[in-house]
C-alpha positions in Angstrom: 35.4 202.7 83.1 31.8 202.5 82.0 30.1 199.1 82.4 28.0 198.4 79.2 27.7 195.0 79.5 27.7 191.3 80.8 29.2 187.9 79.4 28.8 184.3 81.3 31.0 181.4 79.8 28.6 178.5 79.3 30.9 176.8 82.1 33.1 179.1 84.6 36.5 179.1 83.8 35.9 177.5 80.0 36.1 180.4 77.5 34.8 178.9 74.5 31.2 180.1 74.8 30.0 183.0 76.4 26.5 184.9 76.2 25.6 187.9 77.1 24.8 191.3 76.4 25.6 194.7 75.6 23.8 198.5 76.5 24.7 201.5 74.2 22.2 204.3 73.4 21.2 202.2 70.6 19.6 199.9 72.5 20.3 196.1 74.4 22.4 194.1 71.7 22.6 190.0 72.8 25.6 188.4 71.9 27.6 185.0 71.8 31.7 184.7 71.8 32.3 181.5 70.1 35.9 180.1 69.9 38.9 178.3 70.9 41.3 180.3 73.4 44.2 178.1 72.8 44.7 178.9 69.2 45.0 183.0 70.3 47.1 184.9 68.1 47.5 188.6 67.7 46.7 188.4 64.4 44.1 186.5 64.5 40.9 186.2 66.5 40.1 184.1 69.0 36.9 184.2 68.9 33.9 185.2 66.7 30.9 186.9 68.0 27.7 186.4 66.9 24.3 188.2 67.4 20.4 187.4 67.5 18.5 189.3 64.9 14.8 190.4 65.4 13.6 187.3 63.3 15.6 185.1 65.6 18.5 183.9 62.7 22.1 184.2 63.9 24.5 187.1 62.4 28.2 187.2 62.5 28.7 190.8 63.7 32.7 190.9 65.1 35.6 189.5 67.1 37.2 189.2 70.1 40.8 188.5 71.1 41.9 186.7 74.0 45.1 189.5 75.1 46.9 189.7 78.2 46.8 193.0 80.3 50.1 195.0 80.1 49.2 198.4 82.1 46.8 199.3 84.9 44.6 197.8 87.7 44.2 194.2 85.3 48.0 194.4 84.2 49.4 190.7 84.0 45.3 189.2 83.9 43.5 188.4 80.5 40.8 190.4 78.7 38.9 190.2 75.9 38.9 192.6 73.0 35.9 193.1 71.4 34.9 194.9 67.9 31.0 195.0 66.8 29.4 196.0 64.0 25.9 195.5 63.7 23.6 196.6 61.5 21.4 197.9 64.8 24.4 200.4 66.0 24.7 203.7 64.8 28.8 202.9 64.4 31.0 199.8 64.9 32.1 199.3 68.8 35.2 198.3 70.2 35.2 197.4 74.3 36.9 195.2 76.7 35.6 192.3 79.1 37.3 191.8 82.4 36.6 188.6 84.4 35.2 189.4 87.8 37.4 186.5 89.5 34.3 186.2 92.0 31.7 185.9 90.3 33.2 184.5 87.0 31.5 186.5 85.0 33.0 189.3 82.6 32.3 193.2 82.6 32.4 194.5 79.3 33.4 198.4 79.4 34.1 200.6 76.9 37.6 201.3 75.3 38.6 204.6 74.5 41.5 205.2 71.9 44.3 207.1 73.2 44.5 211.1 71.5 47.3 211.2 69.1 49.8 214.0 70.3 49.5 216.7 67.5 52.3 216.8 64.9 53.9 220.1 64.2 53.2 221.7 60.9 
């Protein structure tokens, strides 16, 4: 997985806030999850993000959801699901944070969709 970012809860272990940041090719994006973990849903997110603009005013640019890990190395652990779309990326974003259970911070990496098996004509 490619590492493209960083997010510290304001408090370890409290996932209501976290900052952090974000590296694409389009340069470092800043960014705030603000929510309320307990009310997670799979509809619904459980968390908004919000970015810095180059004024300094705050933008609504996605959401996160709080999910549990099913498959692979994180399976049974929680992760965040993130989708961004900034006005500053050349196309919306959608990665993944994993909590680094030492450090308490999350790695956000990037998530790759899954080819679609081709359907016979």
């Amino acid at each position: 997985m490619s590492e493209i970012g960083k997010l510290t809860p304001s408090t370890r272990g409290d996932l209501s806030y976290l900052s952090g940041h974000i590296q694409t090719m389009d340069g470092r994006l800043s960014i705030a999850l603000e929510g309320n973990p307990k009310e997670r849903d799979q509809n619904r997110p459980s968390h908004r993000i919000t970015t810095r603009t180059r004024d300094g005013s705050i933008l609504q640019s996605g959401a996160a959801w709080l999910k549990t890990s099913k498959h692979g190395p994180h399976a049974g652990t929680p992760f965040f699901s993130i989708q961004i779309d900034h006005h500053e990326l050349r196309q919306a974003i959608n990665v993944a944070a994993f909590e680094d259970s030492n450090t308490g911070e999350w790695t956000i990496v990037w998530r790759r969709s899954t080819p679609q098996a081709a359907t016979p004509a």
